[in-house]
TIRO-2110 file (N, C-alpha, C; in Angstrom, 1 decimal):
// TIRO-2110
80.3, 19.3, 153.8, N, 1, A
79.1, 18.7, 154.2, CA, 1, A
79.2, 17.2, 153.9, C, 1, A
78.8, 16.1, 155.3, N, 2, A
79.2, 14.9, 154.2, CA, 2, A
77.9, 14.2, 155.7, C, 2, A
77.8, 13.1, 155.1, N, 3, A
76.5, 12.1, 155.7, CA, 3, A
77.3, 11.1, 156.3, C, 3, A
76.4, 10.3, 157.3, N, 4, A
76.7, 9.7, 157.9, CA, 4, A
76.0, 8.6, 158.7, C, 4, A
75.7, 7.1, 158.2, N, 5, A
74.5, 6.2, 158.4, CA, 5, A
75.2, 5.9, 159.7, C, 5, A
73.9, 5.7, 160.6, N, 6, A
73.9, 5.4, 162.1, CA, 6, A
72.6, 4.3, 162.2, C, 6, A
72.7, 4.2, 163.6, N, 7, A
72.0, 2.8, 164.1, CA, 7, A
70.5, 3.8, 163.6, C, 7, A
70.0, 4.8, 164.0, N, 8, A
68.9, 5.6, 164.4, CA, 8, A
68.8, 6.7, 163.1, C, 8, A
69.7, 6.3, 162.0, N, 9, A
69.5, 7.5, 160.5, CA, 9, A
70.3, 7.9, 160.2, C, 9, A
70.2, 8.8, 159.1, N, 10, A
71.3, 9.1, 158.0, CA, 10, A
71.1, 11.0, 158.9, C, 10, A
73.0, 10.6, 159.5, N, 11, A
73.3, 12.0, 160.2, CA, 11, A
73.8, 12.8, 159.7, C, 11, A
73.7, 14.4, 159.1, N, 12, A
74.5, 15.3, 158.6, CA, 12, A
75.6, 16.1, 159.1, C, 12, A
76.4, 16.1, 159.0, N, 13, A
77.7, 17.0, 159.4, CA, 13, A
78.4, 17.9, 159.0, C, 13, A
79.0, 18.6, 159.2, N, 14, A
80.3, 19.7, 158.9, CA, 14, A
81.1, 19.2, 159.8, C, 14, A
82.9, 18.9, 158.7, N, 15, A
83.5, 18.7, 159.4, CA, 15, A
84.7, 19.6, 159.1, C, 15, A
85.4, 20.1, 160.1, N, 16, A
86.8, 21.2, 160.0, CA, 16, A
88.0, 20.0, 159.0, C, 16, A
89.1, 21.0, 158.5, N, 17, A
89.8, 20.4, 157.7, CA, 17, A
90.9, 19.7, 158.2, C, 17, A
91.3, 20.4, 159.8, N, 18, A
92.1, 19.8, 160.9, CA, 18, A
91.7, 18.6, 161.0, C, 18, A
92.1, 17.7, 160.9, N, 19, A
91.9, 16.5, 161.4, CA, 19, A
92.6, 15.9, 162.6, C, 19, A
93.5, 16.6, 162.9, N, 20, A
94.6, 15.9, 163.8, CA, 20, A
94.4, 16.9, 165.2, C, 20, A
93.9, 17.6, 165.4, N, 21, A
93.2, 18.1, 166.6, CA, 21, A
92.4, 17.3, 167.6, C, 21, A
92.4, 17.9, 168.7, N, 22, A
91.7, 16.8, 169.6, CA, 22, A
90.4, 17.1, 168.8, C, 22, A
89.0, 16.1, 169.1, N, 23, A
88.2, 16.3, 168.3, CA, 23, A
87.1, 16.9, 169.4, C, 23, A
86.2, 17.9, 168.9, N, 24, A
85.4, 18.9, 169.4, CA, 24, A
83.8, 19.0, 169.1, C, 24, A
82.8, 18.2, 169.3, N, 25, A
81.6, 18.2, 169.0, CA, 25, A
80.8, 19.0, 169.4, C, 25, A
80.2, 19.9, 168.2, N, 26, A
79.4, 20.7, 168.3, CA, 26, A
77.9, 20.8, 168.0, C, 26, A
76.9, 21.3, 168.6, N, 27, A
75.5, 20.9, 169.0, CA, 27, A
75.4, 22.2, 168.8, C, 27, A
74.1, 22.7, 167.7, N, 28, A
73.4, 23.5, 167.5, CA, 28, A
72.2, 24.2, 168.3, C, 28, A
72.0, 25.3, 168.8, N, 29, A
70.6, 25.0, 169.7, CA, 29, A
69.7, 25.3, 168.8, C, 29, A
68.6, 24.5, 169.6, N, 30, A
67.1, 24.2, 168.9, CA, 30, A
66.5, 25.7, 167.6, C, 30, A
66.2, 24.7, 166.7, N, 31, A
65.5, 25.6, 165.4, CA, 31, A
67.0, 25.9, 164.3, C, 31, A
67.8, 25.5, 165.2, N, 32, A
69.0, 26.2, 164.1, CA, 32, A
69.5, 24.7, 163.2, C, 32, A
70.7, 24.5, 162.5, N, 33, A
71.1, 23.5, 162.2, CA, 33, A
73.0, 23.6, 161.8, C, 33, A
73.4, 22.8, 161.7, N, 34, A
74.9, 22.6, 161.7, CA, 34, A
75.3, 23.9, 161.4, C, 34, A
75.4, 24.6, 160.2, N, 35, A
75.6, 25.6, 159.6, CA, 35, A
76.2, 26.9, 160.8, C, 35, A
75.4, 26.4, 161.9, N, 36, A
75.6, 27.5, 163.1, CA, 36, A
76.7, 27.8, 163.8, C, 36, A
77.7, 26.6, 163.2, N, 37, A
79.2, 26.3, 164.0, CA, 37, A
79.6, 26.9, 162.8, C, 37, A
79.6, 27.7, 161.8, N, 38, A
80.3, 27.8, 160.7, CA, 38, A
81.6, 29.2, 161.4, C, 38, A
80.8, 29.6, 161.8, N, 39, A
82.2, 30.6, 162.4, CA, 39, A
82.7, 30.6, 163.4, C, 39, A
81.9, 29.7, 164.3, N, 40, A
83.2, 28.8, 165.3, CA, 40, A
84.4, 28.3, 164.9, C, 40, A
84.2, 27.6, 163.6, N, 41, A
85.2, 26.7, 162.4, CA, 41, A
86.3, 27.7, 162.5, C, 41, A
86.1, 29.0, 162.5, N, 42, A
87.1, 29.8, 162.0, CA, 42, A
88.0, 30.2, 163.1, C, 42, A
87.6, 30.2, 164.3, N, 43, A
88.6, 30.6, 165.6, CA, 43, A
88.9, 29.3, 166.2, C, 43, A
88.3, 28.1, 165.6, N, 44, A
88.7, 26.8, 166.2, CA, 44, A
89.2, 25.7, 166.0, C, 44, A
89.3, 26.2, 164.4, N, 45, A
90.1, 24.9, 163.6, CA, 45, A
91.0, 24.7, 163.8, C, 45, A
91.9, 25.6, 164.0, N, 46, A
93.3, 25.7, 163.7, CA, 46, A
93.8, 24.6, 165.0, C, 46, A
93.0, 24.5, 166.1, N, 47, A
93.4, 23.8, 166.9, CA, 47, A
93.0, 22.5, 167.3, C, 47, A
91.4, 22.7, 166.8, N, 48, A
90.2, 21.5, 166.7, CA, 48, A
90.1, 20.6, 165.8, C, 48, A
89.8, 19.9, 165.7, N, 49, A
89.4, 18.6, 164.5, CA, 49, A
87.7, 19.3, 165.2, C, 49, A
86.9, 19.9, 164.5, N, 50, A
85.4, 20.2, 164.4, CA, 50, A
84.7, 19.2, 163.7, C, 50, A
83.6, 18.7, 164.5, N, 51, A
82.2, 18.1, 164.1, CA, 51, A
80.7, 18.7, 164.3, C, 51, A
80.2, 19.7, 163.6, N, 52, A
79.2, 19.7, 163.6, CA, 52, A
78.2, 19.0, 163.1, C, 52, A
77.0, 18.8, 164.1, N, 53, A
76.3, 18.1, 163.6, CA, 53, A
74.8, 18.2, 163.8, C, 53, A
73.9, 17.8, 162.5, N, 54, A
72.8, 18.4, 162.5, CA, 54, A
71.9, 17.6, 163.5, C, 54, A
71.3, 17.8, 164.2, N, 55, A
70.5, 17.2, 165.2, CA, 55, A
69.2, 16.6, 164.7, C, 55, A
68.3, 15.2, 165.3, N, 56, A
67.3, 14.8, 164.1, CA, 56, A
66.7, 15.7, 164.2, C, 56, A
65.5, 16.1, 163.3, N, 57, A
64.6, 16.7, 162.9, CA, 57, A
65.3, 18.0, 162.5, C, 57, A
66.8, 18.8, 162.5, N, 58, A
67.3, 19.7, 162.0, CA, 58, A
68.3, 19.7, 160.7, C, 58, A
67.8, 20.4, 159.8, N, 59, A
69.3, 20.5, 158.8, CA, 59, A
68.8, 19.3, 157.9, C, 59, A
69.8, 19.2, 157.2, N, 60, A
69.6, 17.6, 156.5, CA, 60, A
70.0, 16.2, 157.1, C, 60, A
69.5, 16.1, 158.6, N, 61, A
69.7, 14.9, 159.0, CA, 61, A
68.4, 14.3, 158.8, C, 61, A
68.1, 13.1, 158.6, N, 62, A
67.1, 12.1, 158.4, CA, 62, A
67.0, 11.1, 159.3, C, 62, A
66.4, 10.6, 160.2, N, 63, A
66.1, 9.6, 161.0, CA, 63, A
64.7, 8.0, 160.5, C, 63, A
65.0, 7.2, 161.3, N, 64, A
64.4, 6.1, 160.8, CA, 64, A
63.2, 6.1, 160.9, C, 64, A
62.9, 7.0, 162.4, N, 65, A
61.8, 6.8, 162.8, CA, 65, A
61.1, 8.3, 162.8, C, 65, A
59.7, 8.5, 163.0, N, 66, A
59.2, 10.2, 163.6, CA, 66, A
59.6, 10.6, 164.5, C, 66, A
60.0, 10.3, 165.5, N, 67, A
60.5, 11.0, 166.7, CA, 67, A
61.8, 10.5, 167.5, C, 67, A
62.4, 11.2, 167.8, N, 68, A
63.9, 10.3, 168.7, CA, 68, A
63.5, 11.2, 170.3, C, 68, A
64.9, 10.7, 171.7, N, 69, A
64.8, 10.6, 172.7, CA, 69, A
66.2, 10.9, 173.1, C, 69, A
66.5, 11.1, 174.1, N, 70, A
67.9, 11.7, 174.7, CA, 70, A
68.6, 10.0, 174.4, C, 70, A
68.0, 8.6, 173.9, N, 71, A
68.8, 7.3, 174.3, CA, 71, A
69.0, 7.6, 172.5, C, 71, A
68.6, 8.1, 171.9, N, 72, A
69.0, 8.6, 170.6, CA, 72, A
70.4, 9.0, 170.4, C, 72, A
70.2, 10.0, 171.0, N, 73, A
71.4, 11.3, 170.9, CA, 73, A
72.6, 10.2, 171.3, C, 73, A
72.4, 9.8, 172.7, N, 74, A
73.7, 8.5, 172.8, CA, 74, A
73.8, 8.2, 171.8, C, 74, A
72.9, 7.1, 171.1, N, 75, A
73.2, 6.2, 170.0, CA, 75, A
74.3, 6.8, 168.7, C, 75, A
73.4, 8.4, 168.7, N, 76, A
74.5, 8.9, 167.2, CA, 76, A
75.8, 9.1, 168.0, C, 76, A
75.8, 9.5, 169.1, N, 77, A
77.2, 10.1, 169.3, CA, 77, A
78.4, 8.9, 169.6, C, 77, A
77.5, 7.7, 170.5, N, 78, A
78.7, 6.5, 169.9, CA, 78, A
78.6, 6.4, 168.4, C, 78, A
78.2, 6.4, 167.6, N, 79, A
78.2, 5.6, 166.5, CA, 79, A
79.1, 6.8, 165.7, C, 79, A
79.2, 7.9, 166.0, N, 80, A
79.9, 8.8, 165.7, CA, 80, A
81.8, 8.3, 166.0, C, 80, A
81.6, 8.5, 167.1, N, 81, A
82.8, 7.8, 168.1, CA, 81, A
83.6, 6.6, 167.6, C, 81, A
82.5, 5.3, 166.9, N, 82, A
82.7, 4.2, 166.5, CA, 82, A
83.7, 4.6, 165.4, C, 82, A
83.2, 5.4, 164.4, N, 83, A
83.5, 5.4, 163.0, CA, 83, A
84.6, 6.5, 162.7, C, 83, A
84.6, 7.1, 164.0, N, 84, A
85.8, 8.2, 163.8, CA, 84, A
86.7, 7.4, 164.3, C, 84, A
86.9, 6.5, 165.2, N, 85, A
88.2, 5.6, 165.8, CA, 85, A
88.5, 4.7, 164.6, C, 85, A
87.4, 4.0, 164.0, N, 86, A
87.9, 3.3, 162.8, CA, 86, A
88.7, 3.9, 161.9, C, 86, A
88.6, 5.4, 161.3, N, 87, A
88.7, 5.8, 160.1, CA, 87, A
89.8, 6.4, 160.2, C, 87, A
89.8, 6.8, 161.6, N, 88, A
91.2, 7.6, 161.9, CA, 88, A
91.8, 7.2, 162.8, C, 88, A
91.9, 6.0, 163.2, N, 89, A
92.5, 5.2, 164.8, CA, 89, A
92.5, 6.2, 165.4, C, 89, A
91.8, 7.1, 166.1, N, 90, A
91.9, 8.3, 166.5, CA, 90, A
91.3, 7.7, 167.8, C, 90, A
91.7, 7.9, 168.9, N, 91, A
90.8, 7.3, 170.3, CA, 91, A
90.0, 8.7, 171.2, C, 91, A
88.4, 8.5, 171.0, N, 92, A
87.9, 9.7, 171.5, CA, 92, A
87.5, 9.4, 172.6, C, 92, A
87.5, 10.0, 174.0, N, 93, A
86.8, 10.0, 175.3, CA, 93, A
85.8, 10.9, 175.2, C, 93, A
END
């Protein structure tokens, strides 16, 4: 379980132990939260570098504001993008 400050809030995640997999973002549907990819993790790591992530108003993510917008979701997922290329020179399309 680890956090992650963005332009638009403090985002929550699960991430797989693979790191060197292509990387694989995963989106929970509505009412559920990260936790939901947890046995995905298991048939998928081995090949994936896994990011689940809690969506605003889901799980323990926290946002800046009351409500966010599909130009939201952009925002986390570059800034997601940003910080995985930095951390891991890893280049994600």
């Amino acid at each position: 379980s680890k956090h992650l400050q963005t332009s638009v809030g403090m985002i929550h995640y699960l991430e797989s132990k693979n790191l060197s997999g292509d990387l694989l973002v995963l989106f929970h549907p509505y009412s559920k939260n990260a936790s939901f990819a947890i046995n995905m993790f298991k048939f998928l790591q081995k090949d994936y570098h896994l990011i689940a992530i809690d969506l605003p108003f889901h799980g323990k993510t926290n946002l800046n504001k009351p409500e966010f917008n599909s130009k939201d979701i952009s925002k986390i997922l570059l800034d997601i993008k940003k910080i995985m290329e930095e951390h891991s020179q890893l280049v994600v399309q």
